[in-house]
mmCIF file of the N, C-alpha and C atoms, coordinates in Angstrom:
data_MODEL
# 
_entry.id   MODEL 
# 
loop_
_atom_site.group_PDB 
_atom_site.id 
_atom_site.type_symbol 
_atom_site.label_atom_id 
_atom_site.label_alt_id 
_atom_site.label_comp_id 
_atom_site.label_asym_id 
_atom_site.label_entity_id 
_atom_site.label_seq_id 
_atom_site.pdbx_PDB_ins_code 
_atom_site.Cartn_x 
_atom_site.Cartn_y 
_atom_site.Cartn_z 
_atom_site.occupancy 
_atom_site.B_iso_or_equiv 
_atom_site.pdbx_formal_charge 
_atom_site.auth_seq_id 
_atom_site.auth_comp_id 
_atom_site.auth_asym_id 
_atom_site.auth_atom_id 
_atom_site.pdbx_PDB_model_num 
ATOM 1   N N  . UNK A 1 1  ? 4.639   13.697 -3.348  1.00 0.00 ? 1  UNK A N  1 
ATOM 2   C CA . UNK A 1 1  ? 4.243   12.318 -3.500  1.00 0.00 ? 1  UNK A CA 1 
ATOM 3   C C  . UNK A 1 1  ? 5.494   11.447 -3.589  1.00 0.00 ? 1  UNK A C  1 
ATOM 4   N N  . UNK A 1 2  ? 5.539   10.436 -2.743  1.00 0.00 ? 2  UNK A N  1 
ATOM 5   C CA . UNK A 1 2  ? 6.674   9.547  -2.940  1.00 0.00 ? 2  UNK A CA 1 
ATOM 6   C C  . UNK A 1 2  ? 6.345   8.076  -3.960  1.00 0.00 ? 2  UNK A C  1 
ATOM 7   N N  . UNK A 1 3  ? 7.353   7.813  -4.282  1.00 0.00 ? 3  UNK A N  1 
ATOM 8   C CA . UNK A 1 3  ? 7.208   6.501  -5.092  1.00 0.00 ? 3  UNK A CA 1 
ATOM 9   C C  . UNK A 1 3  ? 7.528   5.375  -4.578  1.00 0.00 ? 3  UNK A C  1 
ATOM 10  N N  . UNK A 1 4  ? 6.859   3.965  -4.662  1.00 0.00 ? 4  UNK A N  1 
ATOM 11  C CA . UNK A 1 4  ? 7.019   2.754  -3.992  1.00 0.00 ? 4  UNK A CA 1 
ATOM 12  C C  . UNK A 1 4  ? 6.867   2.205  -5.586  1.00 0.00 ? 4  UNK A C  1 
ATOM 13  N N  . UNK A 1 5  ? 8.407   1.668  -5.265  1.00 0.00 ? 5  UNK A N  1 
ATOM 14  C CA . UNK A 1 5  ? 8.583   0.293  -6.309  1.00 0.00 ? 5  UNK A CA 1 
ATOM 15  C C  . UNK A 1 5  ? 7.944   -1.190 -6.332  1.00 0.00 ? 5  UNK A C  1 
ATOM 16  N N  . UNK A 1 6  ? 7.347   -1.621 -7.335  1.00 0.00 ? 6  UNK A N  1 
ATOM 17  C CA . UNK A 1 6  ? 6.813   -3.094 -7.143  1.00 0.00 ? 6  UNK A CA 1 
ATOM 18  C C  . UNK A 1 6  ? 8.289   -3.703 -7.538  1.00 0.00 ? 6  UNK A C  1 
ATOM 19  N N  . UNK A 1 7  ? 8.141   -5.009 -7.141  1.00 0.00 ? 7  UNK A N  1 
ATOM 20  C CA . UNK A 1 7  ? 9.222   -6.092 -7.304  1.00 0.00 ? 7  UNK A CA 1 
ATOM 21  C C  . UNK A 1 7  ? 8.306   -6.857 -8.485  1.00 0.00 ? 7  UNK A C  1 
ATOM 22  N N  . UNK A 1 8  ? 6.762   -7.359 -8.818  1.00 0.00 ? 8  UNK A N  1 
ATOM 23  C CA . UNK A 1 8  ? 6.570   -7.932 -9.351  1.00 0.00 ? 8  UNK A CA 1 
ATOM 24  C C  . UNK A 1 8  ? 5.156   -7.445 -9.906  1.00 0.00 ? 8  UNK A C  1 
ATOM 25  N N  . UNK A 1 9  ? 3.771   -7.853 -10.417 1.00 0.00 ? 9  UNK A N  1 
ATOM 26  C CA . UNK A 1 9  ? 3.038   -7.187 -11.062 1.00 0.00 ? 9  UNK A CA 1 
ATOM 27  C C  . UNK A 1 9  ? 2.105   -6.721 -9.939  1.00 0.00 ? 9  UNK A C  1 
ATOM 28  N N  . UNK A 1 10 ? 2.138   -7.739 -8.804  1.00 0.00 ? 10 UNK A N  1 
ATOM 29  C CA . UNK A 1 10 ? 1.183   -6.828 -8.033  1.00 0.00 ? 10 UNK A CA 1 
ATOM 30  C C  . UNK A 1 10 ? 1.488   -6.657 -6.232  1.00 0.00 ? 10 UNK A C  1 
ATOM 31  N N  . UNK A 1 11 ? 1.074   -6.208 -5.590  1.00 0.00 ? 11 UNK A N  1 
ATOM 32  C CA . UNK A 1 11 ? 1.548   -6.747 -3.871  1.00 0.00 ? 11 UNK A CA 1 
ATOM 33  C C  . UNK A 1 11 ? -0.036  -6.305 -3.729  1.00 0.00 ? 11 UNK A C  1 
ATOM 34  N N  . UNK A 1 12 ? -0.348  -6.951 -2.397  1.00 0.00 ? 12 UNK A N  1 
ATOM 35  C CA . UNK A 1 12 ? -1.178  -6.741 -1.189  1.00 0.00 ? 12 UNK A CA 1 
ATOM 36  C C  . UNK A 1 12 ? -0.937  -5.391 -0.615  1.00 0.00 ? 12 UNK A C  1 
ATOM 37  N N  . UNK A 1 13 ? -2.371  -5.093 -0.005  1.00 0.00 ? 13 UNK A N  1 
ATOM 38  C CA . UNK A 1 13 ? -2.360  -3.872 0.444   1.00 0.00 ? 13 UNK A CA 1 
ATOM 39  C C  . UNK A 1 13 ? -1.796  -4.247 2.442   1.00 0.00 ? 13 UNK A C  1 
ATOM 40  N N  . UNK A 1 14 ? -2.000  -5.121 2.474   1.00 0.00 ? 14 UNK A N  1 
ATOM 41  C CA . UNK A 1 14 ? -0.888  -5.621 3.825   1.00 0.00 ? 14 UNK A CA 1 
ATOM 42  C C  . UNK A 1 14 ? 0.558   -5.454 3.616   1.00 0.00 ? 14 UNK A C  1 
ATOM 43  N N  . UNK A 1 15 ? 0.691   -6.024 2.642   1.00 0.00 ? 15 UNK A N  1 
ATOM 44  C CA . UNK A 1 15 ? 2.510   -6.285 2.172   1.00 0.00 ? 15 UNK A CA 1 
ATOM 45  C C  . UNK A 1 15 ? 2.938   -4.791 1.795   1.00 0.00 ? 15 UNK A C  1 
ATOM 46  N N  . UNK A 1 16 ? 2.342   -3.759 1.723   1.00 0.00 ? 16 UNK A N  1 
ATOM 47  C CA . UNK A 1 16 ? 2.756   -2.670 1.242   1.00 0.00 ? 16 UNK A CA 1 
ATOM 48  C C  . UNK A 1 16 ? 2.254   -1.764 2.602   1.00 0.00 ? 16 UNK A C  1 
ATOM 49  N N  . UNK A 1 17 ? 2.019   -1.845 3.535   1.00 0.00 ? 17 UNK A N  1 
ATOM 50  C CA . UNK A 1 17 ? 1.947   -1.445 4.774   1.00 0.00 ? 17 UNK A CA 1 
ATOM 51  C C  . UNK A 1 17 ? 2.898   -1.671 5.432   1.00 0.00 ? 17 UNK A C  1 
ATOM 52  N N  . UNK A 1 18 ? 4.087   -2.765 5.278   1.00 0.00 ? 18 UNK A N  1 
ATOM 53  C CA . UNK A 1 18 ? 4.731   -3.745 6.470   1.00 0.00 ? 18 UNK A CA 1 
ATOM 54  C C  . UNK A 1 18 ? 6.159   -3.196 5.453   1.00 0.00 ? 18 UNK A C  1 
ATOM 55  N N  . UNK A 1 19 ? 5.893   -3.087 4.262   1.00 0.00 ? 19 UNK A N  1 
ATOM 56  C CA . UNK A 1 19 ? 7.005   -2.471 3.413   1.00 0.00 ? 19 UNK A CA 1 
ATOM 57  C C  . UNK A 1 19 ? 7.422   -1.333 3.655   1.00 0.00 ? 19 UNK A C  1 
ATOM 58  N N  . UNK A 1 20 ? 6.450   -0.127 3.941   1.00 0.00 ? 20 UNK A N  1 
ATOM 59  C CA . UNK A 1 20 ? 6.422   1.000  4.671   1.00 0.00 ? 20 UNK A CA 1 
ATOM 60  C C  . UNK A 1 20 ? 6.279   1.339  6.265   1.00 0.00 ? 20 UNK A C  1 
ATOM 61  N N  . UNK A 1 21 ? 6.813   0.324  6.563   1.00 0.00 ? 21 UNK A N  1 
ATOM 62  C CA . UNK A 1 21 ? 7.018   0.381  8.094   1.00 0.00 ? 21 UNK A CA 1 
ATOM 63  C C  . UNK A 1 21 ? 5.986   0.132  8.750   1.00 0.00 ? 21 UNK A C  1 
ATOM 64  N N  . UNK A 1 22 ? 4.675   0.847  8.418   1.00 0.00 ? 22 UNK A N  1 
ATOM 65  C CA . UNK A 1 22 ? 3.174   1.252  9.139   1.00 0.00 ? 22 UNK A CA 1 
ATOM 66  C C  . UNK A 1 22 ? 2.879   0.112  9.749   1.00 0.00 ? 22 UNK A C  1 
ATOM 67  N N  . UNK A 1 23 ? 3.202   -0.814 9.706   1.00 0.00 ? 23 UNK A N  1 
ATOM 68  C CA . UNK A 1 23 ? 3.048   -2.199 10.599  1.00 0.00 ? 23 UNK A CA 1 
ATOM 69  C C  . UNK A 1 23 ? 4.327   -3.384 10.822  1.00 0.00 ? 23 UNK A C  1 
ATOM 70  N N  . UNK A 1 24 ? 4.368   -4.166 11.598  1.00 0.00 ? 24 UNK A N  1 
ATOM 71  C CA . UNK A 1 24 ? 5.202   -4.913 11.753  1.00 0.00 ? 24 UNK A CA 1 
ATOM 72  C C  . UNK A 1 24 ? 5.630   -6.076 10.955  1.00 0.00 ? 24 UNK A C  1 
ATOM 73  N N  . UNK A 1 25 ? 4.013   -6.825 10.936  1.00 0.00 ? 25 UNK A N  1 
ATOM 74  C CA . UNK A 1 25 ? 3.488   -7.944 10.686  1.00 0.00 ? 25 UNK A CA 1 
ATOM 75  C C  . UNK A 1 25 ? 2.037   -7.539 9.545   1.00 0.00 ? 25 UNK A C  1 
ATOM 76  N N  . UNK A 1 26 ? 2.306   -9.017 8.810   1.00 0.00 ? 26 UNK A N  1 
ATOM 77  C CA . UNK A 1 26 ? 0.709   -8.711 8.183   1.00 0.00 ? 26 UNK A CA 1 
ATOM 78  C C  . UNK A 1 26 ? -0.223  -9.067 8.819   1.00 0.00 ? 26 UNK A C  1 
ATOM 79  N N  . UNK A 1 27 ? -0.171  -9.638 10.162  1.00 0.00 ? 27 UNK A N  1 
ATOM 80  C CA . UNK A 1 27 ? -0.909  -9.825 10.727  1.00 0.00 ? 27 UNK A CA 1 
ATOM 81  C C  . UNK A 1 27 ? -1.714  -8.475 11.374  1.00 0.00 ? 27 UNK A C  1 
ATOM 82  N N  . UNK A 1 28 ? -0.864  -7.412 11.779  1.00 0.00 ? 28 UNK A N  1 
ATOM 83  C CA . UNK A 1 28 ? -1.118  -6.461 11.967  1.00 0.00 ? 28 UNK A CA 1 
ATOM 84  C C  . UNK A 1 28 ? -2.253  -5.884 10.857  1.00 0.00 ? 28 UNK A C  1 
ATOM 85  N N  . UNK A 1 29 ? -2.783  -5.626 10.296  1.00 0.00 ? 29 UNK A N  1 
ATOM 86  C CA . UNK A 1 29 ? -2.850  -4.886 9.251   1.00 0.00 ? 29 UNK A CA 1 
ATOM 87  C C  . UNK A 1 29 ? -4.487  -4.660 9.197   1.00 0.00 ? 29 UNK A C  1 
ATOM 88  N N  . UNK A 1 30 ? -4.765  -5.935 10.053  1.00 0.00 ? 30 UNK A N  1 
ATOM 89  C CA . UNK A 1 30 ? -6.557  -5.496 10.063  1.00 0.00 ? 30 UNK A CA 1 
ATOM 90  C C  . UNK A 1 30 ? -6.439  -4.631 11.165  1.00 0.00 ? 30 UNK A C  1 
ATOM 91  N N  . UNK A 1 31 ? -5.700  -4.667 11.760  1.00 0.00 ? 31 UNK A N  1 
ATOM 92  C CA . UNK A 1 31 ? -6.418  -3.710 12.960  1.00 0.00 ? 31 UNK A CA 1 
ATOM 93  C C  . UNK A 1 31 ? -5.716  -2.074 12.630  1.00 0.00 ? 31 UNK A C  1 
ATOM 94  N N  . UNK A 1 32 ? -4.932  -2.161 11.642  1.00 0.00 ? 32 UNK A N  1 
ATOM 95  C CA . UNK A 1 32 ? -4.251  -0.860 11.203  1.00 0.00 ? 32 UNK A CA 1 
ATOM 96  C C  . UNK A 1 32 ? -5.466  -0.242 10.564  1.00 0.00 ? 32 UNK A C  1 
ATOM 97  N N  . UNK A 1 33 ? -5.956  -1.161 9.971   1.00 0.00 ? 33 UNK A N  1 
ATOM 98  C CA . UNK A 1 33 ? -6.908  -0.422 8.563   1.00 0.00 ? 33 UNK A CA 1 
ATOM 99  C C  . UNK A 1 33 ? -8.258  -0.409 9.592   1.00 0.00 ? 33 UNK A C  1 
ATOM 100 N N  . UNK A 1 34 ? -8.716  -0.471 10.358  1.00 0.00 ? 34 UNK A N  1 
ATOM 101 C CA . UNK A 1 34 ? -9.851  -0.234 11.327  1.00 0.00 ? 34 UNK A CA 1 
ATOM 102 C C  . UNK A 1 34 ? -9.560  1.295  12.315  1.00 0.00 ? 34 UNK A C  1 
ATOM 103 N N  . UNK A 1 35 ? -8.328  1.522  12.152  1.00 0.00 ? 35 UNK A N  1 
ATOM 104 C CA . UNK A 1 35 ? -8.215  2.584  13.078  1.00 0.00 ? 35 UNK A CA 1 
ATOM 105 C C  . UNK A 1 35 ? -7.358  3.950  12.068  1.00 0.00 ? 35 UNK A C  1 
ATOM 106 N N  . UNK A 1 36 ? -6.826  3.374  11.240  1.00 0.00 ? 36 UNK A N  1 
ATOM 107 C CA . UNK A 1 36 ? -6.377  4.442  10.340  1.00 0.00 ? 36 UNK A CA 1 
ATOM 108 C C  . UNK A 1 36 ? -7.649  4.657  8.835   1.00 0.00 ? 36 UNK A C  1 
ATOM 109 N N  . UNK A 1 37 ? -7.445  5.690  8.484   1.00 0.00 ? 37 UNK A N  1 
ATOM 110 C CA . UNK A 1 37 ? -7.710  5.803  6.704   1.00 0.00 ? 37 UNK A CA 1 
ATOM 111 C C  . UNK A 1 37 ? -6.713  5.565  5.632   1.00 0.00 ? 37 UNK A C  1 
ATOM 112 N N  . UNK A 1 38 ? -6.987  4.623  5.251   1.00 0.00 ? 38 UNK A N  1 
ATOM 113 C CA . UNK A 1 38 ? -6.787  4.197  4.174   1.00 0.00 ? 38 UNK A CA 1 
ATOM 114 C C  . UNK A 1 38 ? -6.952  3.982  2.709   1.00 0.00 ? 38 UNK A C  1 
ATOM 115 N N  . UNK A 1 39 ? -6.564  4.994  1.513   1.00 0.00 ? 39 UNK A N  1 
ATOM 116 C CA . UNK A 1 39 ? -7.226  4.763  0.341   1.00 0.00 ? 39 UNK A CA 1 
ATOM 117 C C  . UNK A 1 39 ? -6.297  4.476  -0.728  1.00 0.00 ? 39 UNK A C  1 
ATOM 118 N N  . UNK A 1 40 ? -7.041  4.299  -1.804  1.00 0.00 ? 40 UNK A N  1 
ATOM 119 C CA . UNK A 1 40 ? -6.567  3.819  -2.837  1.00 0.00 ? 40 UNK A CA 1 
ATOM 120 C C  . UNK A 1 40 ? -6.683  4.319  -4.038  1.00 0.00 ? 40 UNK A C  1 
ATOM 121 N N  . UNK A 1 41 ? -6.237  5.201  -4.632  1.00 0.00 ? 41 UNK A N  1 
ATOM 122 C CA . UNK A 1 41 ? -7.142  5.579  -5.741  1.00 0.00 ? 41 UNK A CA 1 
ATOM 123 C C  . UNK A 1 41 ? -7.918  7.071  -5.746  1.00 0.00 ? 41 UNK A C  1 
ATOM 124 N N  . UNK A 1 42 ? -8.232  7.126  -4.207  1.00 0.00 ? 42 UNK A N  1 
ATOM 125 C CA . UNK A 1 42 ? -8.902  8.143  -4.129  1.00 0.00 ? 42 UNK A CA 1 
ATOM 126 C C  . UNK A 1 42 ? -10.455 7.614  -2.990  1.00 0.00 ? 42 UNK A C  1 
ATOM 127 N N  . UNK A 1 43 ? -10.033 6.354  -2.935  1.00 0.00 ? 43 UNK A N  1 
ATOM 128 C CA . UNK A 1 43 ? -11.396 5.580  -2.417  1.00 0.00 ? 43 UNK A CA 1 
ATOM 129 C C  . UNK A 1 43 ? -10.901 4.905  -0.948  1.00 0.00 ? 43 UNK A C  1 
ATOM 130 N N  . UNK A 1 44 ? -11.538 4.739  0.223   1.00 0.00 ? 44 UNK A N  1 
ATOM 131 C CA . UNK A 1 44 ? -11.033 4.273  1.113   1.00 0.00 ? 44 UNK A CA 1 
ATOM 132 C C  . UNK A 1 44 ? -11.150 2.759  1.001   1.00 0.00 ? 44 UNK A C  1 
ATOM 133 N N  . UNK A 1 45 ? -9.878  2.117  1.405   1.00 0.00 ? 45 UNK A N  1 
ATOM 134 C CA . UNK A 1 45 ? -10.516 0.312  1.461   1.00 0.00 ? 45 UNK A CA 1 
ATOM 135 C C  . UNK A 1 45 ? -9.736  0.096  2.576   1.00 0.00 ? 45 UNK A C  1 
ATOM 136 N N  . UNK A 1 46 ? -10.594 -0.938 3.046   1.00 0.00 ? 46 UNK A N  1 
ATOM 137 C CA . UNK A 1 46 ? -9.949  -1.846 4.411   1.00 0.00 ? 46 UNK A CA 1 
ATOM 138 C C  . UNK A 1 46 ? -9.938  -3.086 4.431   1.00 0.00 ? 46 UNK A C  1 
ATOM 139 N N  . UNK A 1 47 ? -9.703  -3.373 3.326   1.00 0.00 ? 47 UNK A N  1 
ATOM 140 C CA . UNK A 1 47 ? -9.358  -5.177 2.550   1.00 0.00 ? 47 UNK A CA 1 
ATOM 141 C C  . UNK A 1 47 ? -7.442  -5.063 2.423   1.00 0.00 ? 47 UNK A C  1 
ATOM 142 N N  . UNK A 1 48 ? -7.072  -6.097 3.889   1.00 0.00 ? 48 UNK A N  1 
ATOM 143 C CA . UNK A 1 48 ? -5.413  -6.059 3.244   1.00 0.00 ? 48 UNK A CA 1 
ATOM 144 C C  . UNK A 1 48 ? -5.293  -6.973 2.641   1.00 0.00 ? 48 UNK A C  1 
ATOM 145 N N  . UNK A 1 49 ? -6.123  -7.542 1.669   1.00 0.00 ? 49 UNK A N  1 
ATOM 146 C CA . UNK A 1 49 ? -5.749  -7.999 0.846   1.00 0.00 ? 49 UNK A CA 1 
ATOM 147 C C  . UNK A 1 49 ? -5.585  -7.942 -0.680  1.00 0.00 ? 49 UNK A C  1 
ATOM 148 N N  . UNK A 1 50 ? -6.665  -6.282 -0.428  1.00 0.00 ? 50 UNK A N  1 
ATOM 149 C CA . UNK A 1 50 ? -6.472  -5.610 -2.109  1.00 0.00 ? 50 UNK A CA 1 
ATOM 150 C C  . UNK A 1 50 ? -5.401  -5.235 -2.685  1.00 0.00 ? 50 UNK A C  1 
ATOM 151 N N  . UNK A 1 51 ? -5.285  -5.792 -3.714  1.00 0.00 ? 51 UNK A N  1 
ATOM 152 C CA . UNK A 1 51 ? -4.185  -5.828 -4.848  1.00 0.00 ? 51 UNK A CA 1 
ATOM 153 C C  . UNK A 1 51 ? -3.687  -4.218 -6.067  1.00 0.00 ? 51 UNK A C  1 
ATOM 154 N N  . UNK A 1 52 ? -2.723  -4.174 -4.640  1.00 0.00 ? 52 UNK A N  1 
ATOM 155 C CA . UNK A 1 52 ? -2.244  -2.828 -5.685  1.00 0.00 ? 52 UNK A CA 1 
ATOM 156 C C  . UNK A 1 52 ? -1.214  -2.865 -6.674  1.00 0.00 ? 52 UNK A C  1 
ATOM 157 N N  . UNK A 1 53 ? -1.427  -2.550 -7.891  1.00 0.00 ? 53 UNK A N  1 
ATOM 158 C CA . UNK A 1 53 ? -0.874  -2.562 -9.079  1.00 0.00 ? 53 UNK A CA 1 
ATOM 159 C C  . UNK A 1 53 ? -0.503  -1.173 -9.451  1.00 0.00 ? 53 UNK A C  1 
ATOM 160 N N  . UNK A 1 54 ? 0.758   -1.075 -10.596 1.00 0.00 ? 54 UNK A N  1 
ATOM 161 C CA . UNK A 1 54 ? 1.514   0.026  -11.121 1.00 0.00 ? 54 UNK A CA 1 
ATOM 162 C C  . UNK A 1 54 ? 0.392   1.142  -11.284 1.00 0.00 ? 54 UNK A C  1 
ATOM 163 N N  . UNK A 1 55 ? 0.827   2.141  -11.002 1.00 0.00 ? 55 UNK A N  1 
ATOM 164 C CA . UNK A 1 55 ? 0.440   3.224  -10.967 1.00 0.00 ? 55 UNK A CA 1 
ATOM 165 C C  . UNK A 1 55 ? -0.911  3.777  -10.696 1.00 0.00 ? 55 UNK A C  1 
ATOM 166 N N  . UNK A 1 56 ? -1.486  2.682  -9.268  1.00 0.00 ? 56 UNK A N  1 
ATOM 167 C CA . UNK A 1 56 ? -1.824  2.908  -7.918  1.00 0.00 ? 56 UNK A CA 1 
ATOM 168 C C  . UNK A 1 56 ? -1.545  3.980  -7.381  1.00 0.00 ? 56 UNK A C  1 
ATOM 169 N N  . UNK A 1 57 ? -3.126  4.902  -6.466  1.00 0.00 ? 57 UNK A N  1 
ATOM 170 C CA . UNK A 1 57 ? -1.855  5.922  -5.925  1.00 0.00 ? 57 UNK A CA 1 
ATOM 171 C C  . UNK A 1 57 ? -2.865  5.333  -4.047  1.00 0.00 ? 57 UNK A C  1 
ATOM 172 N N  . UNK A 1 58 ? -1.370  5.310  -3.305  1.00 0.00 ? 58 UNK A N  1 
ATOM 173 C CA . UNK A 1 58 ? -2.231  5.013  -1.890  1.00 0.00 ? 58 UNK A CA 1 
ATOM 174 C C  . UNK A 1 58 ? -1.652  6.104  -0.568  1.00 0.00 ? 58 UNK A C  1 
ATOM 175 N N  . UNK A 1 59 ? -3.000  6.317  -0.118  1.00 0.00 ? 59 UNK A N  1 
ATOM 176 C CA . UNK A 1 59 ? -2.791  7.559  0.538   1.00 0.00 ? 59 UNK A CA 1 
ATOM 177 C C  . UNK A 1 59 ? -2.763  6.790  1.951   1.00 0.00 ? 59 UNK A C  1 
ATOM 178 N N  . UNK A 1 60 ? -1.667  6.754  3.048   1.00 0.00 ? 60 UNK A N  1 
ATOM 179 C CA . UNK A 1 60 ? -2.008  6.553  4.325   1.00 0.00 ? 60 UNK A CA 1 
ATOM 180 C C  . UNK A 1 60 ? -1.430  7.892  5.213   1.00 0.00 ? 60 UNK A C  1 
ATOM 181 N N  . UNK A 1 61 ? -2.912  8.270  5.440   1.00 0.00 ? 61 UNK A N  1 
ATOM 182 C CA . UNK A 1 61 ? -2.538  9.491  6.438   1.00 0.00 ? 61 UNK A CA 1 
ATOM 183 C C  . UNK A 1 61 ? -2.621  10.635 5.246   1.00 0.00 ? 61 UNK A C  1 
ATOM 184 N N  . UNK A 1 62 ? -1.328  11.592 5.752   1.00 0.00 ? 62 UNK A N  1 
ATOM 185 C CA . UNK A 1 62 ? -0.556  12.355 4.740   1.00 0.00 ? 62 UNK A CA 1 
ATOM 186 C C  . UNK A 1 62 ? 0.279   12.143 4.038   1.00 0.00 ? 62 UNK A C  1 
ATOM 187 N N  . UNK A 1 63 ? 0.528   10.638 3.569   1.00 0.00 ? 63 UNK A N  1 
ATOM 188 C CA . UNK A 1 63 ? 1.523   9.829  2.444   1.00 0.00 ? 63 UNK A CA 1 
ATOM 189 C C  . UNK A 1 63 ? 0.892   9.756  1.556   1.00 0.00 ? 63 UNK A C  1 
ATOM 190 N N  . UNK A 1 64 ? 0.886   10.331 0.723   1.00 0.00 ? 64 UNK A N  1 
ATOM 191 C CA . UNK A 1 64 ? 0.975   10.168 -0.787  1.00 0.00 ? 64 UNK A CA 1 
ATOM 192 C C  . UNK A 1 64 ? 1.925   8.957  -1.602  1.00 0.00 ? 64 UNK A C  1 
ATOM 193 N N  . UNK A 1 65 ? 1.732   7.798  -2.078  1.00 0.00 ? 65 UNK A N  1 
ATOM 194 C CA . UNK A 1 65 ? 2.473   7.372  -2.782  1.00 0.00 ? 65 UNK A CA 1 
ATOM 195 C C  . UNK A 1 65 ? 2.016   6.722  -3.893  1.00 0.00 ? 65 UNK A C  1 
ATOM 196 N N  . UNK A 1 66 ? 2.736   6.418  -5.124  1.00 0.00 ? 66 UNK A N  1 
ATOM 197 C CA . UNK A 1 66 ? 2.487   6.273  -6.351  1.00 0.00 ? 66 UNK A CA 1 
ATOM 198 C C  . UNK A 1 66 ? 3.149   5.210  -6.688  1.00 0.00 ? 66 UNK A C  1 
ATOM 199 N N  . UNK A 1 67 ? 2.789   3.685  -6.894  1.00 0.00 ? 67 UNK A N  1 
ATOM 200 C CA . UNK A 1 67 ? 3.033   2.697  -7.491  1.00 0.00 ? 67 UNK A CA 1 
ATOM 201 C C  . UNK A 1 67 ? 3.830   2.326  -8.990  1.00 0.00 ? 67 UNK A C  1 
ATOM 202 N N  . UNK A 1 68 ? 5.176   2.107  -8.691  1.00 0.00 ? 68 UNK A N  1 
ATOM 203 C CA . UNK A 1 68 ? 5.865   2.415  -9.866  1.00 0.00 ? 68 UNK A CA 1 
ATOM 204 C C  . UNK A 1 68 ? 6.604   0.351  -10.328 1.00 0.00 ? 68 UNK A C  1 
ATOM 205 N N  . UNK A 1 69 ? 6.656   -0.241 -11.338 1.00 0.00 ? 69 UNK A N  1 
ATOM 206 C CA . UNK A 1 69 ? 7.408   -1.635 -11.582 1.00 0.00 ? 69 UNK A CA 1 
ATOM 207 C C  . UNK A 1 69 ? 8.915   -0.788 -11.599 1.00 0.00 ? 69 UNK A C  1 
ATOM 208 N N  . UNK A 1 70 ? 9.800   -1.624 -10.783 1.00 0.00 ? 70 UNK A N  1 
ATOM 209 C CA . UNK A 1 70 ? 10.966  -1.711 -10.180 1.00 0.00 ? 70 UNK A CA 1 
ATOM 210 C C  . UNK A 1 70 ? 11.725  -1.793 -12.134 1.00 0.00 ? 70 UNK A C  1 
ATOM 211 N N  . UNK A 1 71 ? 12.219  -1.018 -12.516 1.00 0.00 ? 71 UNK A N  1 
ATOM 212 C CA . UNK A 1 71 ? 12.767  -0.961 -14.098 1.00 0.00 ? 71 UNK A CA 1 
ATOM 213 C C  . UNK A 1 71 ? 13.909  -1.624 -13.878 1.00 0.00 ? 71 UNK A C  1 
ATOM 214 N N  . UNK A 1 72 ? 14.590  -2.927 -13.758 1.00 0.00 ? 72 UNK A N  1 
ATOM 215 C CA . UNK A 1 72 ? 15.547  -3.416 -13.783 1.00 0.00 ? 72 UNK A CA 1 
ATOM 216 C C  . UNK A 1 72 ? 16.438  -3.815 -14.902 1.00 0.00 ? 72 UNK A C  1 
ATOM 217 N N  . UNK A 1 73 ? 17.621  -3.447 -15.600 1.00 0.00 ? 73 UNK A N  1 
ATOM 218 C CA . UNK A 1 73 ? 18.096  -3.320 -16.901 1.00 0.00 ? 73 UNK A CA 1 
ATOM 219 C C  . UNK A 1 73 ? 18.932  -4.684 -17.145 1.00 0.00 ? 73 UNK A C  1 
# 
């Protein structure tokens, strides 16, 4: 499982697609989530606009990743 840092309390499930390469644009992102699986949690969603928060886990494909706040000292 890999870890994706938030910058702030929450991002979009677009903005965290385009963060991970999987798209270009957020514009992209409806038509990503219509042709890929996408979940959240354990649950599939195809809203890029659902709001993933710390310790989120989102699966695209065979990515595993786990929602971590960026610990800045």
């Amino acid at each position: 499982m890999k870890t994706f840092y938030l910058n702030g309390e929450f991002m979009t499930l677009a903005q965290f697609l385009k963060a991970n390469d999987y798209i270009n644009s957020g514009g992209e992102a409806k038509y990503f989530l219509q042709d890929y699986v996408v979940k959240i949690n354990g649950e599939q969603c195809s809203l890029r606009g659902k709001k993933l928060y710390e310790k989120d886990i989102v699966t695209v494909g065979n990515d595993d990743f786990v929602l971590l706040y960026d610990k800045k000292d």
